[in-house]
ZADREN-827079 format. One record per residue: residue in one letter; x, y, z of N, C-alpha, C in turn. Coordinates in steps of 0.1 Angstrom, whole numbers, plus 5000, padded with zeros to 4 digits. Example, Ala and Ser with C-alpha at 12.3 -4.5 7.8 and 13.67 -1.06 7.14 Angstrom:
BEGIN
a513249435078512349555078513249675078;s512849785071513749895071512950005079;
This chain:
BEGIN
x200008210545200408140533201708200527;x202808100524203608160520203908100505;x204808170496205108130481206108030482;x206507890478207107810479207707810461;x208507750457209407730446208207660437;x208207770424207307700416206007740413;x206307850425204707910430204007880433;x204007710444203607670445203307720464;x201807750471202307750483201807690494;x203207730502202507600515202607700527;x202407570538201807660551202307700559;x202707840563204207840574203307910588;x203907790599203407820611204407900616;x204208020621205008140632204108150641;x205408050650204908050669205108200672;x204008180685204308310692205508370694;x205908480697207108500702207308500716;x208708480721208708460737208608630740;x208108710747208008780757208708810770;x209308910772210108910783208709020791;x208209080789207109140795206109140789;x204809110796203409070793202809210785;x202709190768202009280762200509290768;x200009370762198209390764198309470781;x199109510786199009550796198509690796;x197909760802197409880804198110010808;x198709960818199310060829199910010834;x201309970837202609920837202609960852;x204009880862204109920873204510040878;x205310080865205710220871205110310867;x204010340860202910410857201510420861;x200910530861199810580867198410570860;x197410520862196210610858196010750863;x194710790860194110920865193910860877;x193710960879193610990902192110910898;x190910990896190110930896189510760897;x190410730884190310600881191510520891;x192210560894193110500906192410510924;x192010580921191310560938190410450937;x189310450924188410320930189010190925;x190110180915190910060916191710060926;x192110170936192610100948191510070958;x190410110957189510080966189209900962;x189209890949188809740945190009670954;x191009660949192009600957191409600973;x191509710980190609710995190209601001;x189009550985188009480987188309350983;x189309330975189709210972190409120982;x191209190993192509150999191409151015;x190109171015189109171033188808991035;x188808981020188608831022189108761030;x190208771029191608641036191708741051;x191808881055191608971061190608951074;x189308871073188308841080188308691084;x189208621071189008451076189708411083;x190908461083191608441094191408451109;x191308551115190608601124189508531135;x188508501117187608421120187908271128;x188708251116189208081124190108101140;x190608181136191508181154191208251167;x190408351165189908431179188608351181;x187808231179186608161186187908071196;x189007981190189607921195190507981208;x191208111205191608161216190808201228;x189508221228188308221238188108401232;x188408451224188208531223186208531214;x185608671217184308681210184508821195;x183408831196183208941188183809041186;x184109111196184609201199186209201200;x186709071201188109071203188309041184;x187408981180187508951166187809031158;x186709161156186909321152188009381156;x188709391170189909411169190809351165;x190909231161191909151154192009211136;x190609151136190709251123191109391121;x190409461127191309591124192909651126;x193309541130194409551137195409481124;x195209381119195509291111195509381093;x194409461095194109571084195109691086;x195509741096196309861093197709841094;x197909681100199109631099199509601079;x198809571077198509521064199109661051;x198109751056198609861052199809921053;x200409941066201809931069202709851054;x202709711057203409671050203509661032;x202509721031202009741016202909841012;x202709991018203210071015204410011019;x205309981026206809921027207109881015;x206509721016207009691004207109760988;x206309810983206109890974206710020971;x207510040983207910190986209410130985;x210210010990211709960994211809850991;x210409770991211009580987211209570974;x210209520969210209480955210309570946;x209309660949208509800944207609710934;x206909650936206109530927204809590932;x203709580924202109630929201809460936;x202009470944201409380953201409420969;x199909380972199309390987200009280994;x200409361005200809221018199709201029;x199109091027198109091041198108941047;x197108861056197208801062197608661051;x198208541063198908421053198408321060;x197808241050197608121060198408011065;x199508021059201107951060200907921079;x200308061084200608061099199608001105;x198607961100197407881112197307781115;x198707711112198807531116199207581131;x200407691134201007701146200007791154;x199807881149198608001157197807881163;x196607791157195807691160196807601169;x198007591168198507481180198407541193;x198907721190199207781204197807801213;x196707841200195807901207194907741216;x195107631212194307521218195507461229;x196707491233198007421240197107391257;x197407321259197307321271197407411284;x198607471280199207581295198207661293;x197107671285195907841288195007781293;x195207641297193807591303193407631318;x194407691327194107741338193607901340;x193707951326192608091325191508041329;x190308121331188908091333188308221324;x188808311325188108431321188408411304;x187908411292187808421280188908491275;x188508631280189908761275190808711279;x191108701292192108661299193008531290;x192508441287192608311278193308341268;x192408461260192908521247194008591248;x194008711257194908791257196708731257;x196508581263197608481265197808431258;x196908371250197308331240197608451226;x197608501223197708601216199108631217;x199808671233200908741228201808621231;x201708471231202308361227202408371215;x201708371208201408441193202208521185;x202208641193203208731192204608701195;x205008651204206708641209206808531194;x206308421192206608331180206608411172;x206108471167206008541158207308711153;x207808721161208608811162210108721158;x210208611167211608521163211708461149;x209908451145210008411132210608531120;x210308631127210508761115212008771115;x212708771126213908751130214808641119;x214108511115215008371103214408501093;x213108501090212708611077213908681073;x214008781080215208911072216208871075;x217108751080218308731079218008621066;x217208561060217508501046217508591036;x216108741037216508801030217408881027;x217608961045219009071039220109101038;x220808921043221908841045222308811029;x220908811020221108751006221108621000;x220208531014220808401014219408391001;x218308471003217708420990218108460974;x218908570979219408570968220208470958;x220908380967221608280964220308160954;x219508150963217908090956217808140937;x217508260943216608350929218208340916;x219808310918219908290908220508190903;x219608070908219207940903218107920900;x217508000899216107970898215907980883;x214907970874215007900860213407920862;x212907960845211607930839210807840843;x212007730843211207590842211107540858;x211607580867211407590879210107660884;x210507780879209507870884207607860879;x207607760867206107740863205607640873;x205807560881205207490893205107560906;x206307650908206107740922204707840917;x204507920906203808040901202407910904;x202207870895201607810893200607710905;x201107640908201207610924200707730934;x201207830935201107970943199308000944;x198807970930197708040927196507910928;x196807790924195607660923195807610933;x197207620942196907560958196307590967;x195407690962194807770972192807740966;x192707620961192107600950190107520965;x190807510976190107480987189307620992;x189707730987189307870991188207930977;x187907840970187307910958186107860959;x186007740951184707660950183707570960;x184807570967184107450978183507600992;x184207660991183407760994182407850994;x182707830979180807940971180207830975;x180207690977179107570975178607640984;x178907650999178307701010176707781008;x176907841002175607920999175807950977;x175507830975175807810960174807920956;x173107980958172408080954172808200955;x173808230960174408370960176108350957;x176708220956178008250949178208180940;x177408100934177608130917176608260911;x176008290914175508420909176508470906;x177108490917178708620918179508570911;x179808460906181208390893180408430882;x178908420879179008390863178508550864;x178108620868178208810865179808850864;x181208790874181908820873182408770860;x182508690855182808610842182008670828;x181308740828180308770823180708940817;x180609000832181109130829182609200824;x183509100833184609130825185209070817;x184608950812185108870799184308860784;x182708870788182508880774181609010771;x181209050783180109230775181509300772;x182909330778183509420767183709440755;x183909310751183809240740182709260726;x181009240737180009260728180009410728;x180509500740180309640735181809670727;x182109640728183809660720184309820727;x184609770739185309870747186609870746;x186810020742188210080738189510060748;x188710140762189510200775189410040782;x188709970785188509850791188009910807;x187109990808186610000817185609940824;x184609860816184309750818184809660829;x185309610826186409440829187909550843;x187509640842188109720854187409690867;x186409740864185909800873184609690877;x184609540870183609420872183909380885;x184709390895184609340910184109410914;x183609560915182809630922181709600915;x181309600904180109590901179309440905;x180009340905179709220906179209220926;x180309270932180009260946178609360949;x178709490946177709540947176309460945;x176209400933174609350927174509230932;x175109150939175009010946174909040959;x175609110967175509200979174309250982;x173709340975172409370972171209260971;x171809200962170609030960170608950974;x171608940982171608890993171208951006;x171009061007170609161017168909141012;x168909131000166809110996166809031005;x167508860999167108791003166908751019;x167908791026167608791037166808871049;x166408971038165009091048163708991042;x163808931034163008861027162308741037;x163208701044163108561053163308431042;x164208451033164508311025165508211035;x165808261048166908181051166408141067;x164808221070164508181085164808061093;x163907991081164007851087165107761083;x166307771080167807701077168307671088;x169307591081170007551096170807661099;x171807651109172707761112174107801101;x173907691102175507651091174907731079;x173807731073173607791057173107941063;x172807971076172508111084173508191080;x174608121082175808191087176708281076;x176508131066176708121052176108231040;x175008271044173908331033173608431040;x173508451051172808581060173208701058;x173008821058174108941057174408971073;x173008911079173408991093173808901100;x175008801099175408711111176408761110;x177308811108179408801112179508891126;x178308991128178409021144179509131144;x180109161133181109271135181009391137;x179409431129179509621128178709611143;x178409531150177809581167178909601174;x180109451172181009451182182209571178;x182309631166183909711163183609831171;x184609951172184510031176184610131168;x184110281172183810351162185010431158;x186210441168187210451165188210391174;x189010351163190410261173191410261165;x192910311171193710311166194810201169;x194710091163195910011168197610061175;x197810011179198910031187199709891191;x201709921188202109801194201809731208;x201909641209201809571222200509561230;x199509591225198409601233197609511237;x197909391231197509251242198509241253;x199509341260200309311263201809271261;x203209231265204109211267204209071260;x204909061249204508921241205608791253;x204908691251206008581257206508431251;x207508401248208308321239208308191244;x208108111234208407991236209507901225;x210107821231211107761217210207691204;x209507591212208907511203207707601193;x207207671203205707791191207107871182;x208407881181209107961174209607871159;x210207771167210407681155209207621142;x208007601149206607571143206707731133;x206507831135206107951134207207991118;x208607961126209807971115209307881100;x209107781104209007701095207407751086;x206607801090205507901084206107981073;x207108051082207908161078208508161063;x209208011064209907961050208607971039;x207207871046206307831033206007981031;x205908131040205508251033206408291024;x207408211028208508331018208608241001;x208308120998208408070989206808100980;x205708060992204908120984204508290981;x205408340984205408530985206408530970;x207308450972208108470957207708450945;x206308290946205508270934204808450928;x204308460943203108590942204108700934;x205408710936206308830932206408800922;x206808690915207108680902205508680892;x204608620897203008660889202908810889;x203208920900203009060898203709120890;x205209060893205909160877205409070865;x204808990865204508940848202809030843;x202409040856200909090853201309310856;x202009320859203109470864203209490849;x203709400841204409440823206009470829;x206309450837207909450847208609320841;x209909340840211209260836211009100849;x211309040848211808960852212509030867;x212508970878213509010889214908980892;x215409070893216909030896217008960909;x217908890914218108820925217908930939;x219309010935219209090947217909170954;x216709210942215709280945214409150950;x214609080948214208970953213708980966;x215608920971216308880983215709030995;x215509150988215209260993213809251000;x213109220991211209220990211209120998;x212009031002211708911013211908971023;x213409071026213509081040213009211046;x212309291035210909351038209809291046;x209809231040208409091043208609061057;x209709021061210208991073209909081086;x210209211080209909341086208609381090;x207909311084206409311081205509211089;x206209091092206108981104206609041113;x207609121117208009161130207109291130;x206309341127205009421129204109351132;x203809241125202609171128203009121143;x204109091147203809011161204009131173;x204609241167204209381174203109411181;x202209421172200609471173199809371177;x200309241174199509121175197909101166;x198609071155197609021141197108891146;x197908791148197708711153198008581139;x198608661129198908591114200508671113;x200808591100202208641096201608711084;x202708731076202308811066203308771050;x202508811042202208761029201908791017;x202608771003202008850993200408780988;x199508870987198308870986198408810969;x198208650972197608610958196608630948;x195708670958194208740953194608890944;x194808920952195209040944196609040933;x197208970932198008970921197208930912;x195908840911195408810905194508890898;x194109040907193109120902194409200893;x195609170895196309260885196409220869;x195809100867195609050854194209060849;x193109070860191909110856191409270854;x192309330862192309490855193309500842;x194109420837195309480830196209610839;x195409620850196609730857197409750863;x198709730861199809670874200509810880;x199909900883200310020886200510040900;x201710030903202010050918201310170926;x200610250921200110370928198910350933;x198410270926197010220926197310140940;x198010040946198109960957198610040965;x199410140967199610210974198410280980;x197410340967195810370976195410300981;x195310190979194510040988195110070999;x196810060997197210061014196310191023;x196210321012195710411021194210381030;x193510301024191910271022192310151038;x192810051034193209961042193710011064;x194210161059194910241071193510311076;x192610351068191810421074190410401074;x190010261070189610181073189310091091;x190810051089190910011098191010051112;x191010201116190810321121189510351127;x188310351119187310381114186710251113;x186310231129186110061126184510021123;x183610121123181910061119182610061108;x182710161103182810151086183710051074;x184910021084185509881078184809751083;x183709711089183009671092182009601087;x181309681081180409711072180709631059;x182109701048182909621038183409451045;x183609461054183909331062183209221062;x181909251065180909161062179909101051;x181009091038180809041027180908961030;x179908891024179708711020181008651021;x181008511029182508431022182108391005;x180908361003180708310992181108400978;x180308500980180708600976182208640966;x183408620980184408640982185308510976;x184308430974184708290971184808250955;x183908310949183708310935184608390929;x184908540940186108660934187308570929;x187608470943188808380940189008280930;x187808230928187808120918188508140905;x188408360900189408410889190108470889;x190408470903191908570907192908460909;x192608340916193808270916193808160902;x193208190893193708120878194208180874;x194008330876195308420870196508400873;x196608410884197808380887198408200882;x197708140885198207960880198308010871;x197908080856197908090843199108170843;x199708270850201108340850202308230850;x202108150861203208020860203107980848;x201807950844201907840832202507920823;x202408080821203208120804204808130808;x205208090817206608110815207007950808;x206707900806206307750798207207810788;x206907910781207307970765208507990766;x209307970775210807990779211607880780;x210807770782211307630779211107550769;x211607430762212207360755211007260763;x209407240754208507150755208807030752;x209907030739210206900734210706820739;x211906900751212706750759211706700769;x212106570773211506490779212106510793;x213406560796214106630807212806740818;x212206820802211706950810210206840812;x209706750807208706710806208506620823;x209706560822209706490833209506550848;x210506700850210306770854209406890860;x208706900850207506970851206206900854;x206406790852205306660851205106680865;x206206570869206606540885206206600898;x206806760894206906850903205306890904;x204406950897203306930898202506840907;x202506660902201806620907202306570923;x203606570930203806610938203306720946;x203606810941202606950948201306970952;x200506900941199006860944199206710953;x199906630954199306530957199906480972;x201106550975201706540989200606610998;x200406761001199906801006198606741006;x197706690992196206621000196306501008;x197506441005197806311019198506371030;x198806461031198806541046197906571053;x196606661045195606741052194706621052;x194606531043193206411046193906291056;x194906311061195906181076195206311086;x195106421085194906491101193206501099;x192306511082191306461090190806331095;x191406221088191106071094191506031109;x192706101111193706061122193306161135;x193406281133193406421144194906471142;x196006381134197206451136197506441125;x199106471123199606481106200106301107;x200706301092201806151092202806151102;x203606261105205006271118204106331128;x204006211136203306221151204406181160;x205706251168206206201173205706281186;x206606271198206306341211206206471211;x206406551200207206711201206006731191;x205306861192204506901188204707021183;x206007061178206407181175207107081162;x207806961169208406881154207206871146;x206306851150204806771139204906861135;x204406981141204007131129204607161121;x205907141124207307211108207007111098;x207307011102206306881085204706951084;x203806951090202606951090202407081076;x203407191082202907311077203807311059;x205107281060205907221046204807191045;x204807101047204406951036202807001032;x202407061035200707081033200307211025;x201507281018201807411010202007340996;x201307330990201007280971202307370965;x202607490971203707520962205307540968;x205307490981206307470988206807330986;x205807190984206307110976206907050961;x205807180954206207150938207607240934;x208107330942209307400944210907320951;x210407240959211307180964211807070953;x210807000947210906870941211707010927;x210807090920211807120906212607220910;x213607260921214407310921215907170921;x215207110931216207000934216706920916;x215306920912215606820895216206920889;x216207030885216307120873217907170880;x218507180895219807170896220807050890;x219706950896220906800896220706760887;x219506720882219106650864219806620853;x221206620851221606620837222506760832;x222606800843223006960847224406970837;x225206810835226306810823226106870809;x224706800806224506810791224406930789;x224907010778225207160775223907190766;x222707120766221407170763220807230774;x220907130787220207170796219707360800;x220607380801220707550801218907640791;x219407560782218707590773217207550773;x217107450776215707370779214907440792;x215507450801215007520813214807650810;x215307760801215607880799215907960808;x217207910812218007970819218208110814;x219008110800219508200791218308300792;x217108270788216308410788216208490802;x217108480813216908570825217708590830;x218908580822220208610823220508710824;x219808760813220708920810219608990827;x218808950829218309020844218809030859;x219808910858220508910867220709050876;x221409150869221509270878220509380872;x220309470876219409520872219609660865;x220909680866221509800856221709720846;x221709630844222309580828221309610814;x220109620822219309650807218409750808;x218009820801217809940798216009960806;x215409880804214009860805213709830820;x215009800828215209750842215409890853;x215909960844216610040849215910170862;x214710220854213810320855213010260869;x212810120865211810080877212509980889;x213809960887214609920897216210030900;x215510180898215810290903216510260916;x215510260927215910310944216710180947;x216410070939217209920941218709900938;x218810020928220410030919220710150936;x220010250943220710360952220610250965;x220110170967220210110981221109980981;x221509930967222709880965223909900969;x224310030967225010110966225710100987;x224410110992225010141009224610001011;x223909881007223609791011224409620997;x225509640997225609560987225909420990;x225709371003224909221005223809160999;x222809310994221209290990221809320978;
């Protein structure tokens, strides 16, 4: 209430203020917790990022003729690659607390290679796999090849400074709810053990802090281990119990602890190594399918980059450090088709998301994960073991890790001009595009067996197949294109998009607060000033 003339008074609303970095943060990116408390938040991360880690895998070594055993090596292979790239990134890309692990961008092409025809004259299983695999690999290396020349060429750099608020709340945004097929329809699977796991997770670290009125927020830290533990536990009763004897296979598979077959088939120690499916072999058409993956990782890796420094308490990104963190990334695909992951590689949306559910955006903390991730995967009963967590489980984690992040796109909202009908139009559009292209993609190949572009070339189908079927590779394309061409005369526009609030970010010595944590970015400028 304020005093108006007369002494009479009336009611003054004060909006929030816009934010250039997300207050309420705990531990910022370039700051540490205690050792203590950093090892087992890097261990949560670990456990956050096995999810995507195992499904992948899952879906593509039954198809390559590969079994059990080739499966656990995929995984562990895929895990210490993973690792690799984490510490890269974090160490030279971005320097952003974000995990790089497997992408699903890549299993439209992986699934074309591993089913092609030319491996139909294998007979032997391995033999099948092992061919298919380092087809796998050779695409996958040419793809890493477009990767770092967009990044280190700077051609994304050219991207990131056009890029705008009002652009960027559909890509962020988008990044984290297009992945919205991995949450819920998943826990359904075995709904007695994964909503258990949402409403303990929802529970623990959103309202007992609260009723205990926890100072440190240890609590709401540390609720993904506690939540996996006690549902984990409830599901291992259940199934020594015989609640699932008589099921079908499908809810077996779903609910059981002892079906994923991993801790018999892994080994008790194995050290990945490049090339060990052999000598990879190239094809044009698996390269072009693969590239075009390449693009949807790198657009959805940028949503994921920009949700980490917002959930980090980090500035806004300059273009060049960007352009960097991508052709890292790139670096990171030409590992993966080294070792043969059998996936490309990706910033871990999941885990950007546990960076808003810890309040901890502490780069040191993911750096442990990477350690955990390395020697794990090493130590293969024992990554094994963590491995064969529930999907469901794993499903419900998702359901609030990737709202976090959708809810990161959505507050950069506060940087745009709600009232014009410009940003309205815009932000409207792009959205329901995003959601709505890709579900008439993926529901034409389940009605049909193929995508909408079914022409003779089946390397052309997959570059639309794989675009067009990325929720935030669409809602990016549509509001970068409107928010360039749109009205781009009128001398509000600028303003409406909030352009002007990321301006002064542009380079990254310009402001004081940039400075400290885009340190090694300002020394590798210096011998690299393309990036």
């Amino acid at each position: 209430m304020a005093a108006g003339e007369g002494g009479q008074k009336v009611d003054e609303f004060q909006p929030h203020p816009v934010k250039d970095q997300l207050p309420g943060v705990d531990v910022c990116a370039s700051s540490s917790p205690s050792w203590p408390e950093a090892v087992f938040l890097g261990f949560q991360h670990y456990l956050v990022m096995l999810g995507t880690t195992v499904l992948i895998p899952t879906i593509l070594v039954p198809l390559m003729g590969g079994g059990n055993k080739e499966k656990a090596e995929v995984i562990n292979t895929l895990l210490f690659v993973a690792g690799l790239n984490t510490l890269t990134q974090t160490l030279f890309g971005t320097r952003l607390p974000v995990v790089m692990g497997g992408s699903y961008a890549f299993i439209i092409p992986t699934v074309s290679i591993a089913i092609s025809n030319r491996f139909n004259i294998y007979v032997d299983p391995h033999e099948w796999f092992k061919q298919s695999m380092r087809a796998i690999q050779g695409a996958l290396i040419i793809a890493s090849l477009f990767h770092m020349i967009i990044g280190f060429f700077g051609f994304w750099r050219i991207f990131g400074r056009f890029l705008s608020p009002l652009a960027a709340v559909p890509l962020v945004t988008l990044t984290g709810l297009g992945l919205y097929a991995l949450g819920f329809p998943q826990l359904a699977k075995c709904v007695e053990i994964g909503l258990p796991a949402l409403v303990i997770l929802v529970l623990v670290s959103q309202y007992i802090p609260h009723m205990l009125k926890s100072r440190r927020g240890t609590i709401e830290r540390f609720s993904v281990l506690f939540t996996v533990a006690v549902v984990w536990g409830y599901a291992e009763i259940l199934t020594l119990a015989g609640a699932y004897d008589r099921r079908s296979l499908k809810t077996q598979l779903s609910c059981r602890t002892d079906r994923s077959g991993l801790l018999s088939a892994a080994p008790w120690i194995r050290i990945p190594y490049p090339f060990q499916w052999g000598l990879p072999s190239f094809n044009a058409g698996d390269s072009f399918a693969m590239m075009a993956s390449s693009l949807v990782a790198i657009i959805e890796s940028t949503g994921t980059f920009i949700a980490a420094s917002r959930y980090g308490s980090a500035t806004p990104m300059p273009p060049s450090v960007l352009s960097r963190g991508i052709g890292w990334q790139g670096i990171g695909i030409l590992l993966d088709g080294a070792f043969g992951t059998g996936s490309g590689t990706t910033a871990s949306v999941e885990n950007a998301g546990l960076l808003g559910l810890t309040r901890n955006g502490s780069r040191r903390v993911v750096q442990i994960s990477a350690g955990f991730m390395i020697f794990f995967s090493i130590l293969g009963k024992f990554g094994a073991v963590l491995a064969s967590i529930l999907l469901p489980i794993v499903a419900a984690l998702y359901c609030v890790f990737f709202a976090y992040v959708g809810s990161a796109g959505l507050s950069f909202l506060q940087f745009c001009n709600l009232n014009s009908f410009r940003t309205k139009f815009i932000l409207g559009f792009s959205l329901c595009m995003g959601l709505s292209v890709p579900q008439y993609f993926n529901e034409y190949v389940v009605t049909s067996g193929h995508g909408p572009v079914h022409s003779g070339s089946t390397a052309f189908n997959n570059i639309f197949q794989v675009i067009f079927s990325s929720p935030a590779t669409v809602a990016i394309i549509v509001a970068y294109f409107l928010d360039c061409t749109h009205s781009v005369k009128h001398s509000e526009t600028r303003r409406d998009s909030g352009r002007h609030w990321w301006t002064k970010f542009r380079y990254f010595e310009r402001d004081s607060r940039s400075e400290e944590f885009y340190l090694l970015a300002f020394k590798l400028n210096r011998f690299f000033p393309s990036i």
